[in-house]
Rosetta silent file (secondary structure, phi, psi, omega in degrees, C-alpha in Angstrom):
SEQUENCE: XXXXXXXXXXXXXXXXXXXXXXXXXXXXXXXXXXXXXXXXXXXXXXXXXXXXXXXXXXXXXXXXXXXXXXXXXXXXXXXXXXXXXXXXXXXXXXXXXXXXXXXXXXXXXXXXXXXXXXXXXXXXXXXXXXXXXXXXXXXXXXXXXXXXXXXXXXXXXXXXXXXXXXXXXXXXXXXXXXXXXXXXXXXXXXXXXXXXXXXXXXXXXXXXXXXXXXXXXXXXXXXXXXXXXXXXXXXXXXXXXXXXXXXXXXXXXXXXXXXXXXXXXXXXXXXXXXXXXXXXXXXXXXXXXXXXXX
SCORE:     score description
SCORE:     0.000 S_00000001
   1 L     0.000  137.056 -152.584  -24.320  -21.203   21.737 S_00000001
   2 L   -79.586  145.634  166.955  -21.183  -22.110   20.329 S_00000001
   3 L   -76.320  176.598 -164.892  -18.275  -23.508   23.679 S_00000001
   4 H   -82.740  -19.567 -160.562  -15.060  -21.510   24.446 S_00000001
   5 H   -88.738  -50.696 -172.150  -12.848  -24.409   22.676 S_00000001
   6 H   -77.849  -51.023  147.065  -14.509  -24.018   19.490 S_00000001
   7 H     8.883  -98.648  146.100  -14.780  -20.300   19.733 S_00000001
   8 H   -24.011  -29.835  166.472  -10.890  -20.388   19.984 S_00000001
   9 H   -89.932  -27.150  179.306  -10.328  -22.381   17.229 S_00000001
  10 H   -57.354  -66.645  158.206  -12.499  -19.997   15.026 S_00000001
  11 H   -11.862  -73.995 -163.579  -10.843  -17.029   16.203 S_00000001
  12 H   -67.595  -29.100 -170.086   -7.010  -18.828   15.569 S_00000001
  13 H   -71.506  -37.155 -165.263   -8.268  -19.960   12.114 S_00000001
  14 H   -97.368   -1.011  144.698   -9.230  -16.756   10.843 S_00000001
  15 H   -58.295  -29.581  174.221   -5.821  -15.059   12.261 S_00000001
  16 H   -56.403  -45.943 -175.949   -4.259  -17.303    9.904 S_00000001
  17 H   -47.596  -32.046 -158.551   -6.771  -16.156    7.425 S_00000001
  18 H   -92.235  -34.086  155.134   -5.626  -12.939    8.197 S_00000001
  19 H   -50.026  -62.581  172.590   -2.045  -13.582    7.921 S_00000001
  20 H   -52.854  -51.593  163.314   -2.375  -14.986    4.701 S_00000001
  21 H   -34.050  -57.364 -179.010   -4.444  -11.940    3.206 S_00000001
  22 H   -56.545  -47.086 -179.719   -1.838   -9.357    4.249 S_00000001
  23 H   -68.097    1.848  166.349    0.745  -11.325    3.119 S_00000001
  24 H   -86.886  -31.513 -161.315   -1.153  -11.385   -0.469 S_00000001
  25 H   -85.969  -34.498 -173.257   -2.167   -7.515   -0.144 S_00000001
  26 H   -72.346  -56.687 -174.924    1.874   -7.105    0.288 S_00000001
  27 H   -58.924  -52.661  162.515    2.802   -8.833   -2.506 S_00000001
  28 H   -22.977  -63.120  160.712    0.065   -7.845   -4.699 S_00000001
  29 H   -55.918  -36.802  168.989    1.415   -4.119   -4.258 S_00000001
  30 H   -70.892  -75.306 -162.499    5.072   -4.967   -5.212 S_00000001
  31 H   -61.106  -86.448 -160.203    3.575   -6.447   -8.725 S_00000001
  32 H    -5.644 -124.846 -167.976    1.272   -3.315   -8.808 S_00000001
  33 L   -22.290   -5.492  152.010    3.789   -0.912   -9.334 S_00000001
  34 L   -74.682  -60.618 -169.606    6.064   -2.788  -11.900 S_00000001
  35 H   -70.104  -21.252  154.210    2.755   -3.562  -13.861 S_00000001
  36 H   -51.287  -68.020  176.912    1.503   -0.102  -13.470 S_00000001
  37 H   -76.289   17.888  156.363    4.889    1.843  -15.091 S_00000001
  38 H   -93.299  -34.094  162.471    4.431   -0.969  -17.777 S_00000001
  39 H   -73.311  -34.390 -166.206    1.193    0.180  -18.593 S_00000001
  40 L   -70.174  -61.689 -178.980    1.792    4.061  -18.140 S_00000001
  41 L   -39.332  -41.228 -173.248    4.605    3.241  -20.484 S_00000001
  42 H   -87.127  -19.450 -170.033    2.970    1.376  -23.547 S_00000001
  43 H   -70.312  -24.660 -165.423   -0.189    3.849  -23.817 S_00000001
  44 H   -88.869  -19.649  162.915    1.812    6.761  -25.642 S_00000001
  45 H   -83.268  -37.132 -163.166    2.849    4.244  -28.454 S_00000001
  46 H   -87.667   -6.757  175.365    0.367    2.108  -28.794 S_00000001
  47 H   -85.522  -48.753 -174.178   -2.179    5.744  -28.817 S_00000001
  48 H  -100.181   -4.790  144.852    0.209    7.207  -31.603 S_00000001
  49 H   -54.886  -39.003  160.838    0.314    4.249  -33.157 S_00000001
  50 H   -74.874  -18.767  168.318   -3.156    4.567  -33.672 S_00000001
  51 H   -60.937  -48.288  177.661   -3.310    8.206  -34.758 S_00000001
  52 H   -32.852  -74.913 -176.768   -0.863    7.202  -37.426 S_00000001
  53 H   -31.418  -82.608  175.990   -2.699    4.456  -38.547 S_00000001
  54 H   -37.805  -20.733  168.945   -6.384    6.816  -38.537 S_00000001
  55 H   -80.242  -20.210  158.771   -4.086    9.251  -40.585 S_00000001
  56 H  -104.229  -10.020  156.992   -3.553    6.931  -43.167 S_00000001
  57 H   -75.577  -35.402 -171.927   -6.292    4.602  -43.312 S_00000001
  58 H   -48.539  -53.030  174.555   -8.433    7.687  -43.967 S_00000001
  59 H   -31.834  -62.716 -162.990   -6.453    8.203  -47.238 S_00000001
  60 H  -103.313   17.409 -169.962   -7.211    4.633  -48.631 S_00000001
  61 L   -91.489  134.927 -144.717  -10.358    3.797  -46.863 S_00000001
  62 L    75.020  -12.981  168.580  -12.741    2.529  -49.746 S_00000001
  63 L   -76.942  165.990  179.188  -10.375    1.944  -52.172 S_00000001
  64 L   -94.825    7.691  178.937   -9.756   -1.105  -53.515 S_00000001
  65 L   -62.660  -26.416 -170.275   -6.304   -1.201  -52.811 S_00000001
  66 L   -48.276  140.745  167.906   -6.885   -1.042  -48.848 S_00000001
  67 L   -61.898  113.366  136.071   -5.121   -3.876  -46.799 S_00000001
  68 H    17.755  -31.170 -150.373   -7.506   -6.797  -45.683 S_00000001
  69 H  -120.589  -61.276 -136.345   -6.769   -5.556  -41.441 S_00000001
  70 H  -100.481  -61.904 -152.193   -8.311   -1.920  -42.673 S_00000001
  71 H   -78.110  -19.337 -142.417  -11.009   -2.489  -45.049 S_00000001
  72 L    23.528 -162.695 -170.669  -12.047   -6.301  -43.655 S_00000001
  73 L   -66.635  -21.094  157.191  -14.041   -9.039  -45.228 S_00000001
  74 L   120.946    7.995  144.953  -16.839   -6.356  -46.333 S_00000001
  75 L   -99.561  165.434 -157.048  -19.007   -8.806  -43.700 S_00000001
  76 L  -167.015   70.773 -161.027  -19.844   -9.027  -40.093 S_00000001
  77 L  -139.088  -39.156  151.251  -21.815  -12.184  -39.954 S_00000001
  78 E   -90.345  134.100  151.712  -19.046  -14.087  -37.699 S_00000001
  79 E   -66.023   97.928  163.313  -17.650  -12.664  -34.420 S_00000001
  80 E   -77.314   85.917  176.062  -14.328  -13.106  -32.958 S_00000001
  81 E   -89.564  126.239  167.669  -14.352  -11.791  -29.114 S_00000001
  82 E   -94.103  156.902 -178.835  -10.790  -12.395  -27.010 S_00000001
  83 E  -119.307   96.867  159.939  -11.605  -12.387  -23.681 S_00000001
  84 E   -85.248  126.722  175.644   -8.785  -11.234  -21.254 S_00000001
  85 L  -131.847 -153.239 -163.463   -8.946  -12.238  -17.772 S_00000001
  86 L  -118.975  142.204 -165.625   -6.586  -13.413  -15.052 S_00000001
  87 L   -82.422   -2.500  175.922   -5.050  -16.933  -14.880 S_00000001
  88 L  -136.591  172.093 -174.212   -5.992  -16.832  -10.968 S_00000001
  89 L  -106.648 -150.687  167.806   -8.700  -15.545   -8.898 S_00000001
  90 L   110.856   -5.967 -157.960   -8.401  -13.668   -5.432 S_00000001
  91 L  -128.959   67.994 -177.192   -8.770  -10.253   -6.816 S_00000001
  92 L    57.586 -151.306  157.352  -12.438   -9.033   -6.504 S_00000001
  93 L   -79.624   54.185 -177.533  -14.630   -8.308   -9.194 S_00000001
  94 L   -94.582  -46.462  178.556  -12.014   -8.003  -11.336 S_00000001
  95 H   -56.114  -38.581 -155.214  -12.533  -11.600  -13.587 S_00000001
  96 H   -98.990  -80.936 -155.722  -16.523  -11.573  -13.097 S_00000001
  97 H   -42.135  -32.979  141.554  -16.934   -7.893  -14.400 S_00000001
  98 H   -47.900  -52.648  179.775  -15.139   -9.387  -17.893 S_00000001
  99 H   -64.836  -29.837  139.496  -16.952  -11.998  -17.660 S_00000001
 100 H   -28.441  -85.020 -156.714  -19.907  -10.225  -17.883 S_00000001
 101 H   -67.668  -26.730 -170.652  -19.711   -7.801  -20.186 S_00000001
 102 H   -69.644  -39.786  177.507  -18.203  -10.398  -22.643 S_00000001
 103 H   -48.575  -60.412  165.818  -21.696  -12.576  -22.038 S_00000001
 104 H   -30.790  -34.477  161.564  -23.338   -9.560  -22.676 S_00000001
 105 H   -39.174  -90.512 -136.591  -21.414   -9.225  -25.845 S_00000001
 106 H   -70.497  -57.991 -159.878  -22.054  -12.878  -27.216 S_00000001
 107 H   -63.600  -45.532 -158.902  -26.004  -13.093  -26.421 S_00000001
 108 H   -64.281  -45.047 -171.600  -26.590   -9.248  -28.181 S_00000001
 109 H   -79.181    9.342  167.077  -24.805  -10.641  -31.679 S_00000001
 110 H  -101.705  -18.995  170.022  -26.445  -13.821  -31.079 S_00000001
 111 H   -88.412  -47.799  166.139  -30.080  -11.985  -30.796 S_00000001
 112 L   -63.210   13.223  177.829  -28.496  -10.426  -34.363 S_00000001
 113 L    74.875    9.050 -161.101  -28.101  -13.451  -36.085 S_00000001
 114 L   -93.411  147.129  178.611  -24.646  -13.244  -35.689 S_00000001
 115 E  -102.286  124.011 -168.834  -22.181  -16.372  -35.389 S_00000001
 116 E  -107.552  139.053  151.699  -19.630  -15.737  -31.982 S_00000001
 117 E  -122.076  167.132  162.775  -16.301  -17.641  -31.755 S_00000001
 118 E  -129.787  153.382 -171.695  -14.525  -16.874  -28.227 S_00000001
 119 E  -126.110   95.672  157.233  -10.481  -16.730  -27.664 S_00000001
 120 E   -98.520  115.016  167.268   -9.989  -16.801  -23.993 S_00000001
 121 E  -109.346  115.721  167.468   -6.650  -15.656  -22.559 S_00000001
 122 L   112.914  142.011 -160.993   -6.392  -16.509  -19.243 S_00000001
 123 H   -71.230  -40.599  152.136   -8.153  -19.386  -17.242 S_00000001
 124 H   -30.060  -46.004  166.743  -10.898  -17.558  -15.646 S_00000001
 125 H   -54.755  -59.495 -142.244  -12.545  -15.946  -18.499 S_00000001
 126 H  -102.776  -21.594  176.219  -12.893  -19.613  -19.987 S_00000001
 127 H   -73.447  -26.491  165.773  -13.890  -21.494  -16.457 S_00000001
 128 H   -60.263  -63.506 -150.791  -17.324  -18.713  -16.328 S_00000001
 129 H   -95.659   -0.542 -168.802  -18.337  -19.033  -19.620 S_00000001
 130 L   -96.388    6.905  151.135  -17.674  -22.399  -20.782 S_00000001
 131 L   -69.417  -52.623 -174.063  -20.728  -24.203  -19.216 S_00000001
 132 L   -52.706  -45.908 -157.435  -22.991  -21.640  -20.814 S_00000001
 133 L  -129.488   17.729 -159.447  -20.707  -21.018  -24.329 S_00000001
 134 L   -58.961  -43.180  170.053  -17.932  -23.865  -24.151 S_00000001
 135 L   -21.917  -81.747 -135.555  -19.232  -24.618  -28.074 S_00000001
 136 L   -94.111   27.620 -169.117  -18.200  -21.630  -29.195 S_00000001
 137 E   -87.358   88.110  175.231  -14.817  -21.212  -26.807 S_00000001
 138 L   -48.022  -32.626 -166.547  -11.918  -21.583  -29.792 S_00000001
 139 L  -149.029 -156.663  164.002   -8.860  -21.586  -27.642 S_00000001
 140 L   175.409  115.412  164.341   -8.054  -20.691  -23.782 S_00000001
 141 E   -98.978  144.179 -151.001   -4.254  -19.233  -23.957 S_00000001
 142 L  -130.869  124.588 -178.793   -2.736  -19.447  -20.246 S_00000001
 143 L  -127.285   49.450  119.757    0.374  -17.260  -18.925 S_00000001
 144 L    -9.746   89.987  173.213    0.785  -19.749  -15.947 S_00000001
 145 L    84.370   22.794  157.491    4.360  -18.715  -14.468 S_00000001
 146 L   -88.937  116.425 -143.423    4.802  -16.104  -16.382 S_00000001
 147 L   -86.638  -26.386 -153.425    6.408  -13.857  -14.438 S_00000001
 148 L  -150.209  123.218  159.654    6.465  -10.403  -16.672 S_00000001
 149 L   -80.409  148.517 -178.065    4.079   -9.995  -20.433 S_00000001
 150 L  -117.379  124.087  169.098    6.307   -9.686  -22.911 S_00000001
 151 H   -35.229  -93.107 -163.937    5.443   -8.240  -26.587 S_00000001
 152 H   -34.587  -62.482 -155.525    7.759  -10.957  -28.408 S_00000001
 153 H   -61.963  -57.912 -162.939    6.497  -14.269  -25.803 S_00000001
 154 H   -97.425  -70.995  174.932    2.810  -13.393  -25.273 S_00000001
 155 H   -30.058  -80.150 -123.981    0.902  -10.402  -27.314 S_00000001
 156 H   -83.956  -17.943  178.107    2.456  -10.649  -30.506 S_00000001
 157 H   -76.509   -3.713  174.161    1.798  -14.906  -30.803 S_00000001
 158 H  -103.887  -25.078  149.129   -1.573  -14.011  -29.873 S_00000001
 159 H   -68.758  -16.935  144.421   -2.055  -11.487  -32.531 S_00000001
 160 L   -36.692  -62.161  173.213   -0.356  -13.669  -35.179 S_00000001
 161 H   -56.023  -57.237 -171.286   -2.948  -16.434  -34.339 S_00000001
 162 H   -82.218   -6.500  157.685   -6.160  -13.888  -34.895 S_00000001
 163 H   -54.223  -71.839 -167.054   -4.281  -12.839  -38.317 S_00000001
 164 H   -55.727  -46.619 -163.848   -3.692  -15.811  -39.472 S_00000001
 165 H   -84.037  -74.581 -173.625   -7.811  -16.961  -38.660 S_00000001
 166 H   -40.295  -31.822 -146.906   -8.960  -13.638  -40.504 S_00000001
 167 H   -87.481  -58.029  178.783   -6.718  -14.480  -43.350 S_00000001
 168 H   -54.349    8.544 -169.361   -8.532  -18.288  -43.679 S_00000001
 169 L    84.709   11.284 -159.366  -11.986  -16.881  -43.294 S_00000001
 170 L   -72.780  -47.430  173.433  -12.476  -17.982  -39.680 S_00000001
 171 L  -144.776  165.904  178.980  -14.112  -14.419  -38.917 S_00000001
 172 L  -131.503   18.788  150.668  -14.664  -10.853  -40.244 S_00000001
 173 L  -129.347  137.295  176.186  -15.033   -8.867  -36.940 S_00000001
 174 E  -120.191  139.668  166.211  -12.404   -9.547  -33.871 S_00000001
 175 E  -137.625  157.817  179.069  -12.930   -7.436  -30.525 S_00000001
 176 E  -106.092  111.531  171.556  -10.795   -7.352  -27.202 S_00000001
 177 E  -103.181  143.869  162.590  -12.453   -7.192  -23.680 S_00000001
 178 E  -137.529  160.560  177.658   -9.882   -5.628  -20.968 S_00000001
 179 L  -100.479   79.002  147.454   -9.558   -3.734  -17.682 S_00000001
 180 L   -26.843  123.853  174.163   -8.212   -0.205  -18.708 S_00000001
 181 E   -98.906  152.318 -162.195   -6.278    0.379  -15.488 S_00000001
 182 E  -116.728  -65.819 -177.023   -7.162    3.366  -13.599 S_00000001
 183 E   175.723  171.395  178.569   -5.869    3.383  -10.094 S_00000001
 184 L  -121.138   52.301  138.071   -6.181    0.481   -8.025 S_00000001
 185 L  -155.120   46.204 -177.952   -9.213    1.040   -7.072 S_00000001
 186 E  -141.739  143.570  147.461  -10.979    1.970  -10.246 S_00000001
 187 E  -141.047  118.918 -148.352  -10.810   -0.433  -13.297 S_00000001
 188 L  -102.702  172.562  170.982  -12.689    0.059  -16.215 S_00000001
 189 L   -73.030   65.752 -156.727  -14.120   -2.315  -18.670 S_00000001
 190 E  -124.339  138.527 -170.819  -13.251   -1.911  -22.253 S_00000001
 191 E  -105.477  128.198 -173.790  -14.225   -3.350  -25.341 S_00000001
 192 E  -125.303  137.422  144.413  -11.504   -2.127  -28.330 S_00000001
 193 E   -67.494  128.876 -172.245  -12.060   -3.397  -31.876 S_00000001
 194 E   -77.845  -58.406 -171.334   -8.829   -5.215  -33.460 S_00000001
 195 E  -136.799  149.223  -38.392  -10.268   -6.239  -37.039 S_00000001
 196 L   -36.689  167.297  154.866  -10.911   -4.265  -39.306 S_00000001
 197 L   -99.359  154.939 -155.425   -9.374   -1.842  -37.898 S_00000001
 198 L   -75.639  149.685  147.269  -11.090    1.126  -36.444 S_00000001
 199 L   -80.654  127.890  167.993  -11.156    4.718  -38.055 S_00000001
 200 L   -48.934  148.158  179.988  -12.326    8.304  -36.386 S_00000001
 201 L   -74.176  162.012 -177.850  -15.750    9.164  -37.877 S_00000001
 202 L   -36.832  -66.051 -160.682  -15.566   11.754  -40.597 S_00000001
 203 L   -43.960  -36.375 -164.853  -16.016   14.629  -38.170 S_00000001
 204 L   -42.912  152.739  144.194  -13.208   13.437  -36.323 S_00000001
 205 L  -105.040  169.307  171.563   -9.606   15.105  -36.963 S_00000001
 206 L  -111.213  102.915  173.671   -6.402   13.287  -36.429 S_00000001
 207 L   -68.788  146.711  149.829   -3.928   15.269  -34.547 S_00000001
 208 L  -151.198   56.901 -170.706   -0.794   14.257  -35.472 S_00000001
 209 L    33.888   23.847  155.920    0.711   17.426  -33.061 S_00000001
 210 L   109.834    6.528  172.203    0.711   19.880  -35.728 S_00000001
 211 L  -119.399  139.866  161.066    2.929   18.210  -38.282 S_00000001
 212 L  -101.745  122.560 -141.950    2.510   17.331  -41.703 S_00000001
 213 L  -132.666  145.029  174.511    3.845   14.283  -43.181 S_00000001
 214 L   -78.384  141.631  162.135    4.290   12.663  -47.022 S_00000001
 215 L   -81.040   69.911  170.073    4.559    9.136  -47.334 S_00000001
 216 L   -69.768  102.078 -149.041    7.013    7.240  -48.936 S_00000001
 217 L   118.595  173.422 -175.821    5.782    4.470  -50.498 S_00000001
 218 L   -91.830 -179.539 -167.891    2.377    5.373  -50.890 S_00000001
 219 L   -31.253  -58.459 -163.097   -0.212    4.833  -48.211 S_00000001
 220 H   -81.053  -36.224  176.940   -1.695    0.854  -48.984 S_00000001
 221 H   -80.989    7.943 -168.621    2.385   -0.339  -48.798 S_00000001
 222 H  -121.606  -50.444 -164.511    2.944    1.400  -45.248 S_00000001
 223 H   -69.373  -28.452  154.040   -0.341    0.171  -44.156 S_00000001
 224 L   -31.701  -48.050  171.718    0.762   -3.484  -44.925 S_00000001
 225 L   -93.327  -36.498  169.789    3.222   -3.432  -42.773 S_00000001
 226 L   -87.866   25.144 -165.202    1.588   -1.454  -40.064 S_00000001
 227 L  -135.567  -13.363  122.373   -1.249   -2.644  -39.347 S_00000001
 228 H   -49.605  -57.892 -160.554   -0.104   -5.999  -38.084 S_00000001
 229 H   -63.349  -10.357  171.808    2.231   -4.506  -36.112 S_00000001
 230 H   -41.066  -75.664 -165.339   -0.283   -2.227  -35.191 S_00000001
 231 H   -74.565  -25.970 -161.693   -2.958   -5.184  -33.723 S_00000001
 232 H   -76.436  -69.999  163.532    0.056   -6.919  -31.961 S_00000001
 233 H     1.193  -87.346 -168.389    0.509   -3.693  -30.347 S_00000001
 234 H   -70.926   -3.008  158.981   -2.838   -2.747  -29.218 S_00000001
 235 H   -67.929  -62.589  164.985   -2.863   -6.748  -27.873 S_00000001
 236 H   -62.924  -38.813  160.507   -0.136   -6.062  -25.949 S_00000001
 237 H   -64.091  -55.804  175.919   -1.357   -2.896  -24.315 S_00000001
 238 H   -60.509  -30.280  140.816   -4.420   -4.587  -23.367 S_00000001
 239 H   -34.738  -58.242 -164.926   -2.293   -6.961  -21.734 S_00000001
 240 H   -77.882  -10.359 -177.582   -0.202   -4.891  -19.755 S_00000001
 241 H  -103.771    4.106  163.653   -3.217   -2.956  -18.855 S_00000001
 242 H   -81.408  -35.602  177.984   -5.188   -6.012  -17.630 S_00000001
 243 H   -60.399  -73.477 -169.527   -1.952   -7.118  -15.858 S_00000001
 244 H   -70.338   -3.204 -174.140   -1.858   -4.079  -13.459 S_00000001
 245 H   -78.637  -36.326 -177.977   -5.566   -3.802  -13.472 S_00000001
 246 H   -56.638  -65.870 -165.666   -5.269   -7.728  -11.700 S_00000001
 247 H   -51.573  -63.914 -163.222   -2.535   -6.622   -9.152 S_00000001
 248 H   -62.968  -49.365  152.496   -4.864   -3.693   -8.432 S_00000001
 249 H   -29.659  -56.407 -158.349   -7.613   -5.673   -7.772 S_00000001
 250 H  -107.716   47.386  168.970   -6.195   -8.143   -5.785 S_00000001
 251 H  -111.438  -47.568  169.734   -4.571   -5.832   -3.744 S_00000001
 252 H   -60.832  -58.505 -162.450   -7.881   -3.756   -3.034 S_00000001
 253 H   -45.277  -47.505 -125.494   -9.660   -7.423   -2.765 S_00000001
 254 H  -106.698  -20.727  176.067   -6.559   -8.754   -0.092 S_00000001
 255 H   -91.841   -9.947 -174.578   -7.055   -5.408    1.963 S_00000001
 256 H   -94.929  -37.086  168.237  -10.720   -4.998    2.486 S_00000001
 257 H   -34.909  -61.897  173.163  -10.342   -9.076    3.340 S_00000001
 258 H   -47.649  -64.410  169.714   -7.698   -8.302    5.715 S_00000001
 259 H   -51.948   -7.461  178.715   -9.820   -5.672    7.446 S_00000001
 260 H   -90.834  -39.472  179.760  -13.046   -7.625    7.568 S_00000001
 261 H   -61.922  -51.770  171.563  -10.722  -10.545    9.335 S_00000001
 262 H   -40.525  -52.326 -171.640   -9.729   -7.929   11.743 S_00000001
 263 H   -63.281  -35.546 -173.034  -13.201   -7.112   12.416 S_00000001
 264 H   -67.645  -66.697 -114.293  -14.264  -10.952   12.625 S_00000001
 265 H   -98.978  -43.029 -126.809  -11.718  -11.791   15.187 S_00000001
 266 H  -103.184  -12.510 -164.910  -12.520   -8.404   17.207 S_00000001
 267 H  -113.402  -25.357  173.071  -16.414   -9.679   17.300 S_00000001
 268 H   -68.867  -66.370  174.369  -15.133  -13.248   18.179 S_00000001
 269 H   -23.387  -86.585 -175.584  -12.854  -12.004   21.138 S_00000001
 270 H   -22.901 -106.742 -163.234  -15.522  -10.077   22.243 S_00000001
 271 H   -62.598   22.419  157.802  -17.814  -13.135   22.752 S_00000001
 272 H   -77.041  -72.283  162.711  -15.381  -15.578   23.762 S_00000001
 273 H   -19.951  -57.880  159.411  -14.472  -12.962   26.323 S_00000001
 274 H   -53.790  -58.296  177.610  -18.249  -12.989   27.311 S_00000001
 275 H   -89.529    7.637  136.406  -18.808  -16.482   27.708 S_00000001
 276 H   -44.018  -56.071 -157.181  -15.883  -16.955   29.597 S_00000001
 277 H   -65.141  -45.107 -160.515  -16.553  -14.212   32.288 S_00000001
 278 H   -52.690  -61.476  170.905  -20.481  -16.282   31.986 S_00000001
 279 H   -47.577  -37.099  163.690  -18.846  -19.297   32.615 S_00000001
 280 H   -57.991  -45.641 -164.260  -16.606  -18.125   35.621 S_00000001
 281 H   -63.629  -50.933  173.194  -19.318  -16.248   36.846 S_00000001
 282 H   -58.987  -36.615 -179.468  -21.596  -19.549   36.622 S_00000001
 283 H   -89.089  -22.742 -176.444  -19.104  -21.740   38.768 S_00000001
 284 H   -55.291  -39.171 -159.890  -18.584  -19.083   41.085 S_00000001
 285 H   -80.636  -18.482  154.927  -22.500  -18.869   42.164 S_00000001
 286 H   -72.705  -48.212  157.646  -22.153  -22.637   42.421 S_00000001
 287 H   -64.264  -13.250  173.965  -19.463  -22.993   44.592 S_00000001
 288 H  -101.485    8.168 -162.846  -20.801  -20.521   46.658 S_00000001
 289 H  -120.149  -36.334  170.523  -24.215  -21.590   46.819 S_00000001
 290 L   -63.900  -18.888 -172.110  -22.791  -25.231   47.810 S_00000001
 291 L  -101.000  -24.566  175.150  -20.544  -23.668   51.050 S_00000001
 292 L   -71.648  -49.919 -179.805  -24.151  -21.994   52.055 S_00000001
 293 L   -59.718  -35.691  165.019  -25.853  -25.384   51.767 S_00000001
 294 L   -66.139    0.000    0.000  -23.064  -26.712   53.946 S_00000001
């Protein structure tokens, strides 16, 4: 049975423990809510960006005129997966639920004969998988001290980079895993294809709220231009929506910690408390069993 000194030291260690968590749970919450109305913000453009797009890829899809980003290499025999995680840990299952699903990912197109490269942004993603897949790990992009994502700084130099790699032959499919933010304490798991890009199935329609619109230039020159700006886009949303999905995690993560510390301390007490009273209790029946013998 553990003595009252060490007891006490346990006890003081994990108030610290306990300190630190809250003061992580606090902070956590303060980024939350910037990186939340960053996300709530970019989904209605980067959504009618894509309606656009599905309204006008439909037009030229099969032709041969179609831009290289719609129609792709007309193969699917290499893979490009980005992996977004978080450049620190602390925040649940938020890193290991990516990491997952991208391993899932890699091994099904590798049971297909398929050749995977991996793009990891953010240090986590690339610290799981690269004992298992470190071959095929192309890059590891880092936002260390980056205080805010930025379109211009982060997204669009990362979408530039997988352009540029399509354009040299490097791959003919690219996909993005991210944590669609939810609330923060639901984050979901989503795999979006970049390149080509995707189209609604025939059945599908494309709202585009009830208006009808002509192009000028025709379709394959608008799509040229928009369809980079497009994948930079949809790069950047899954940024900002990984970014508050992180905060939310490790906000949830720093509060069920805190309360478990609470709990610890409350179950420590408790039996400190006991084997004190044992110990008092023990010297009493001595000293009084020694004043009898006298």
């Amino acid at each position: 049975m553990a003595n009252l000194k060490s007891l006490k030291i346990r006890i003081n260690s994990v108030k610290a423990t306990q300190k630190i968590t809250k003061a992580m749970k606090m902070v956590a919450a303060s980024k939350l809510r910037r990186a939340q109305e960053a996300a709530e913000a970019g989904r209605p453009y980067a959504e009618r960006m894509e309606r656009i797009i599905a309204s006008l890829g439909s037009s030229v899809e099969g032709r041969d005129d179609a831009p290289a980003l719609l129609a792709g290499s007309g193969k699917d025999d290499v893979h490009m997966i980005v992996l977004a995680t978080a450049d620190r840990g602390l925040c649940g299952g938020f890193n290991s639920s990516l990491a997952r699903a991208a391993r899932r990912r890699i091994i099904e197109l590798r049971g297909a004969g398929k050749t995977v490269k991996l793009l990891c942004v953010g240090r986590k993603g690339n610290d799981a998988l690269k004992r298992e897949f470190g071959s095929i790990i192309h890059d590891t992009v880092t936002f260390a001290g980056v205080r805010q994502i930025s379109f211009g700084d982060q997204a669009l130099p990362i979408s530039t980079t997988l352009q540029q790699m399509f354009a040299d032959g490097e791959f003919d499919v690219c996909s993005i895993f991210y944590n669609r933010f939810e609330s923060a304490l639901v984050q979901t798991v989503t795999e979006q294809q970049l390149i080509p890009t995707p189209l609604p199935e025939a059945a599908e329609t494309v709202d585009l709220g009830g208006a009808a619109y002509e192009y000028e230039p025709d379709e394959s020159e608008i799509l040229e231009e928009l369809l980079p700006r497009n994948m930079a886009v949809q790069v950047y949303r899954a940024l900002l929506e990984n970014a508050a999905s992180e905060q939310g995690a490790r906000m949830t993560a720093m509060d069920n910690a805190t309360r478990n510390a609470g709990e610890m301390i409350d179950k420590l007490t408790l039996t400190y408390n006991r084997q004190r009273q044992a110990a008092i209790t023990t010297e009493l029946i001595e000293i009084i069993s020694g004043a009898e013998a006298l």
